[in-house]
N, C-alpha and C positions, 0 to 999 in steps of 0.2 A: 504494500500500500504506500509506502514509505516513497517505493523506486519512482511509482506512479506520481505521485503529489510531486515530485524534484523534476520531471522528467515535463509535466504539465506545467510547472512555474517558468521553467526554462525557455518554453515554449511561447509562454505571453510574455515573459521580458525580449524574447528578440522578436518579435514582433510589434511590442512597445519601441524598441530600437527603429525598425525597420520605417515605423510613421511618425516618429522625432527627426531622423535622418531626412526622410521625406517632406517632411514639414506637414503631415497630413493623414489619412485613409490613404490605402491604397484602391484604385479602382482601376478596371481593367482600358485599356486604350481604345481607340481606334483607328489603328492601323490603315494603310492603303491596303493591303494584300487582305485583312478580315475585311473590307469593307468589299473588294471585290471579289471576294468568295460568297458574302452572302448575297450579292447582286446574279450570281450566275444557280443561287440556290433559290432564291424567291421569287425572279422575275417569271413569269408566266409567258416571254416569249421563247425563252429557254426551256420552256418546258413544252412548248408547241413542237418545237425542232426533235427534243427529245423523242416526241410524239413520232413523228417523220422517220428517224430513226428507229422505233421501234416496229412500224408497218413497215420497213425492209426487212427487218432480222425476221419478222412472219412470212413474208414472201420467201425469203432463204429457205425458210423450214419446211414452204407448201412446195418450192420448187423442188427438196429434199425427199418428200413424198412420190419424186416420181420412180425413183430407185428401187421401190419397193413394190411389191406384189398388191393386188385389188383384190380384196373378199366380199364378196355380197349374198345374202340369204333372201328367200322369198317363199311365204307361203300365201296360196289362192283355194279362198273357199268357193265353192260354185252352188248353185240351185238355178234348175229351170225347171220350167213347164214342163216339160215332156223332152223324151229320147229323144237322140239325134239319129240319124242318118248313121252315122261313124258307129255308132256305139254306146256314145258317151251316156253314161246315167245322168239322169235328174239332179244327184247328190254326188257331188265325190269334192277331192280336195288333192292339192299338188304342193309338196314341198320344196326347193330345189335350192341349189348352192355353187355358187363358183367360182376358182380363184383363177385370176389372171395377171400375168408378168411379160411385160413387151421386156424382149433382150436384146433388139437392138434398134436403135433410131435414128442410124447417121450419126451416132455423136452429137445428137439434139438436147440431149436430157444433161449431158456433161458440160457442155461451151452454157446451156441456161444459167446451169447452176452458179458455172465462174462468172456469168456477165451480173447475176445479180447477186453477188459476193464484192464483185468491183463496185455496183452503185451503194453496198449497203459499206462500204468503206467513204463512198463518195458521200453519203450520208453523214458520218462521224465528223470529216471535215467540213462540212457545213454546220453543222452542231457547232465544232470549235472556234468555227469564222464567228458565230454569231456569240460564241463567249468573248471571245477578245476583243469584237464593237464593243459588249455594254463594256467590259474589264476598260477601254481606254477613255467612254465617257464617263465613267467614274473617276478616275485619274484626272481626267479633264475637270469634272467637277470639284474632286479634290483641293486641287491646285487651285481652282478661281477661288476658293473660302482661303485659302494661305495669301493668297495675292491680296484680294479683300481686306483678310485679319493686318496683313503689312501695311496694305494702305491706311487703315484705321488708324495705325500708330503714329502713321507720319502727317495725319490729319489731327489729329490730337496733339501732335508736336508742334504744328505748327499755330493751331489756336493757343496753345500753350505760349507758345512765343510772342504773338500781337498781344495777348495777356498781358505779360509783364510789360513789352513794349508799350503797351496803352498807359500802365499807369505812371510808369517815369515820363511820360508826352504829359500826362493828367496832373504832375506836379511841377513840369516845366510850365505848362500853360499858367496855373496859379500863381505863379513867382512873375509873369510873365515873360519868361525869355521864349517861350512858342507862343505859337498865335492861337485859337479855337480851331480853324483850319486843317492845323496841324496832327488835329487830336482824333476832328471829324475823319481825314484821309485812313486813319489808322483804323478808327472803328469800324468803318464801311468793309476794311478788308477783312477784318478781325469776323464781323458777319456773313462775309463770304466763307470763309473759311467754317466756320460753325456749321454751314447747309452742306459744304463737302463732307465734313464731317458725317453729319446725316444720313446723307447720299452713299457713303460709304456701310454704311451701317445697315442702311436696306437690302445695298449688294451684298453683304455676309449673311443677314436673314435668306436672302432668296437663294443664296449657294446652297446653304444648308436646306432649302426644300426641293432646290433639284438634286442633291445628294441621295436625300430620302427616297425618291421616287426611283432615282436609277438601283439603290441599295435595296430599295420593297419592305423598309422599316424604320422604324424612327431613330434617330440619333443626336445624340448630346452632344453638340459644337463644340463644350467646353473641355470632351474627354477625345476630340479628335488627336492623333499624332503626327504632328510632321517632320520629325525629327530625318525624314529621307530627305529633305530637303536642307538639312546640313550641310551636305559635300556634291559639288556638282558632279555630274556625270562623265565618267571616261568615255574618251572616244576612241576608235579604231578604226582602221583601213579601209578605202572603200572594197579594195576584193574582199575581205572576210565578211562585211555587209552584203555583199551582192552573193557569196558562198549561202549563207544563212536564209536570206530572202530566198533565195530559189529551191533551198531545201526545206523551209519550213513554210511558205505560203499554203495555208488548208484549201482555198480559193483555188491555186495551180493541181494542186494534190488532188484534190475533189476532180479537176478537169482530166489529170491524168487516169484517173481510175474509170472516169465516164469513157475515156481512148480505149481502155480497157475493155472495160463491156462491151463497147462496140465491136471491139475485134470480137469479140467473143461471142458476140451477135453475128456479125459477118459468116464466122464459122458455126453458128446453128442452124443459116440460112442457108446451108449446105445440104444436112442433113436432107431435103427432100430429094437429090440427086440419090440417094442411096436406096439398099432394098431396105425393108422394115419386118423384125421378126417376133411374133408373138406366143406366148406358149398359154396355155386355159388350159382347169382341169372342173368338170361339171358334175355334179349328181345331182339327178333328179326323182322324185315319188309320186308316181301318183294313182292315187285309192277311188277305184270306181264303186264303193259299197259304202251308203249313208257316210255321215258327220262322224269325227273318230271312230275311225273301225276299229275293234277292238282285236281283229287279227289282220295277218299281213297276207295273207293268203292272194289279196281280191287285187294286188297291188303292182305296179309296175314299177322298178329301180334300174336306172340307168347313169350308168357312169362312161363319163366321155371327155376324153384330153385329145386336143388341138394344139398343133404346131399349124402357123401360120406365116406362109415370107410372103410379104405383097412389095410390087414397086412401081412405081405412079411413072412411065413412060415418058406423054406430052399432057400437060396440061393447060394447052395456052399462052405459052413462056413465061408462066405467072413466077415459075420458081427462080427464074432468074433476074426478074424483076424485084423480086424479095430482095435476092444477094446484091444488087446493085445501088436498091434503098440505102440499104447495110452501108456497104460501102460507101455511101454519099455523104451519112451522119459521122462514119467515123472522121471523115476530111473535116469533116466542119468543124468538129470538135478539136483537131488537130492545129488548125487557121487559130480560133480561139487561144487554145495554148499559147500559139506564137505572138500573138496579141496581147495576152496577157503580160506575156513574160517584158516585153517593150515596154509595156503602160507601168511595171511593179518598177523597173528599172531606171525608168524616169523619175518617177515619185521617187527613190532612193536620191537620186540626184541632188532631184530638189530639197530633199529633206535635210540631205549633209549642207547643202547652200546654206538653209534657211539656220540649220546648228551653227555653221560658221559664222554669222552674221551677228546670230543672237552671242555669242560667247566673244566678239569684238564691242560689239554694243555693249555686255557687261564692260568691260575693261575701260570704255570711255566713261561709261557712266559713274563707274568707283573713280576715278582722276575728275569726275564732274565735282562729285559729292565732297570730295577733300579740299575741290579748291573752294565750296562754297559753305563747307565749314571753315575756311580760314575768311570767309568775305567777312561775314556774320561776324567773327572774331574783332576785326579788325573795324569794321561798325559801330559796333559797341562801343570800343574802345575811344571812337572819333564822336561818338553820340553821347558820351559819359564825359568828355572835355569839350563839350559844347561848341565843336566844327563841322558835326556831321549833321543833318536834316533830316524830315520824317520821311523825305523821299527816300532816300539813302537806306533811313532802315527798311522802309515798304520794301524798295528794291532786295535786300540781301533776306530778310523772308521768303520775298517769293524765289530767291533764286537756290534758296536752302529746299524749299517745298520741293519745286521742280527737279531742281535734283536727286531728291530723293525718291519722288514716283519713278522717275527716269529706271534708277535703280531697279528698284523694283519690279519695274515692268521690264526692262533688259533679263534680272535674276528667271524671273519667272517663264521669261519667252525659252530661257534655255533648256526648262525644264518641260516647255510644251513641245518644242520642237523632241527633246526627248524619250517623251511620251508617243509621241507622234513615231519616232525610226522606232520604239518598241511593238507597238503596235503594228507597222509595216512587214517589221522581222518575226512578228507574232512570238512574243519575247515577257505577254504578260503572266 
């Protein structure tokens, strides 16, 4: 009992530890990868596709059925009026039974099965295409509440800053060394600044409800993480981008496995050139003496197996018209391929353009940001020895603001263009 009490106290002091360190509870996060795992669990278009998916893997299993032998049973109760002609009584009854196995079809039943084995693969990559849309609008979503939340700060910064601006203007003007003017210019911005402020605040509200919606459940702004957004993202080679892209687009894969099928089509469309061979084996009963006879005396039993090869000669050239259809879709599907593959490669292009662009534009804008932290500085410093004007200050506000959305919007573009070549590489 002893071990128990020391081993449980042990247990609530590092845990007392763990949310002193913490400065708080510990509650669990929201990560990017848990938010886009539960968007590919809850959304219901995800689950339409799954649908899609799963009407292949049943057609795989009825095309699977054809591999195997046919049983069918049949009983026939009869009453008429009167004898027949033949013989037949008024009363009798026929039981009958037959199994039947085609053993060959031209290789029909084999090239089916692999053509819809290749769509029901073609299937899964479609699935995945449409996980990794929602997986990069959630990222995208993501990201505009981080941008947002940055924006907020630097909008609260800078009403911060006409703040105090205002009220050293507010005790120059009563001494009179400013004019009213001077005080009016400052507050006008000062209230601009407050509606950005605002404005910012609605866009973080409204991120957070397209989150929701892409996510398929509610979530707490305040427990989001962005802590991926610490360290910008590595880059690499365009050949190992264009390796990756062309071996992981589900979009190219899905088209390749539809090349597939088609061949696989082409060659079932074969099969009618072929002979066709059947094998059946039948019993049949049938009792000419009332409703259940109770003896078998009265009764006829006939057991009868068929071996059958038939081969369709001319039909009209229909069968080669089949194989040339065949033929036709495969091409098409082939054109597409090659279409694709240009359209994905260009979009890589562009993508690396647009990351280049974006990760220069950071670089100008941190060299923006320092020099207009030193403007400010140096403002101050000429607005506190009474050389500088409320122009001066207006000016190194707004040139402190702008540079710091700049920022931000440079940081963030790097991480959208990188969302972006993930998504391309299907890499979420």
């Amino acid at each position: 009992m002893e071990t128990k009490s020391m081993g449980k106290n042990v247990c609530i002091l590092f845990c007392t530890l763990v949310m002193l360190i913490s400065g708080g509870p510990v509650f669990a996060s929201e990560t990017l990868g848990s938010l886009q795992k539960s968007a590919c669990e809850n959304r219901d278009l995800v689950k339409r596709y799954q649908a899609d998916l799963e009407i292949l893997m049943q057609e795989e299993t009825k095309v699977r059925g054809e591999f195997l032998p046919s049983l069918d049973l049949r009983y026939t109760l009869n009453k008429l009026n009167h004898d027949t002609a033949t013989g037949e009584t008024r009363e009798n009854d026929t039981f009958s039974g037959a199994v039947s196995w085609n053993l060959f079809a031209g290789f029909k039943d084999y090239y089916t099965l692999k053509s819809v084995q290749s769509l029901t693969r073609a299937g899964q990559f479609r699935l995945d295409l449409i996980q990794q849309d929602i997986r990069l609008n959630v990222a995208m979503d993501f990201l505009g509440i981080y941008r947002s939340m940055e924006n907020l700060k630097v909008a609260e910064a800078a009403v911060k800053l006409y703040d105090d601006r205002l009220r050293q203007i507010e005790l120059k003007v009563k001494v009179g060394v400013l004019k009213r003017t001077d005080y009016l210019k400052v507050k006008v911005e000062m209230d601009n600044a407050v509606q950005t402020r605002r404005r910012v605040e609605a866009a973080v509200a409204a991120g957070i409800n397209r989150l929701v919606f892409e996510v398929g459940r509610s979530i707490n702004g305040a427990e989001l993480d962005f802590s991926i957004f610490n360290e910008l993202p590595e880059r690499e080679s365009v050949g190992g981008y264009q390796t990756r892209l062309l071996a992981n687009r589900s979009d190219l894969n899905a088209l390749k496995m539809a090349f597939d099928a088609a061949e696989m089509t082409v060659s079932a469309s074969r099969a009618s050139l072929y002979p066709r061979a059947d094998l059946s084996l039948g019993y049949s009963s049938h009792t000419r003496d009332e409703f259940f006879p109770e003896s078998f005396e009265n009764s006829d039993d006939e057991v009868r197996c068929q071996a059958v090869i038939s081969m369709n000669l001319f039909d009209g050239m229909k069968k080669y018209a089949v194989t040339r259809q065949a033929r036709l879709e495969q091409q098409k599907i082939k054109f597409d391929i090659r279409e694709l593959e240009e359209t994905l490669k260009t979009e890589l292009e562009n993508i690396l353009l647009d990351m280049a662009v974006a990760f220069d534009n950071l670089a100008v804008a941190k060299t923006g940001t320092v020099e207009a932290k030193e403007n400010i500085r140096i403002t101050d410093l000429a607005f506190g020895q009474g050389i500088g004007t409320s122009t001066d200050v207006l000016d190194a506000i707004f040139g402190i603001s702008r540079a710091s959305f700049n920022l931000v919007t440079a940081y963030t573009e790097v991480f959208e263009a990188h969302f972006r070549l993930r998504r391309l590489l299907e890499d979420f």
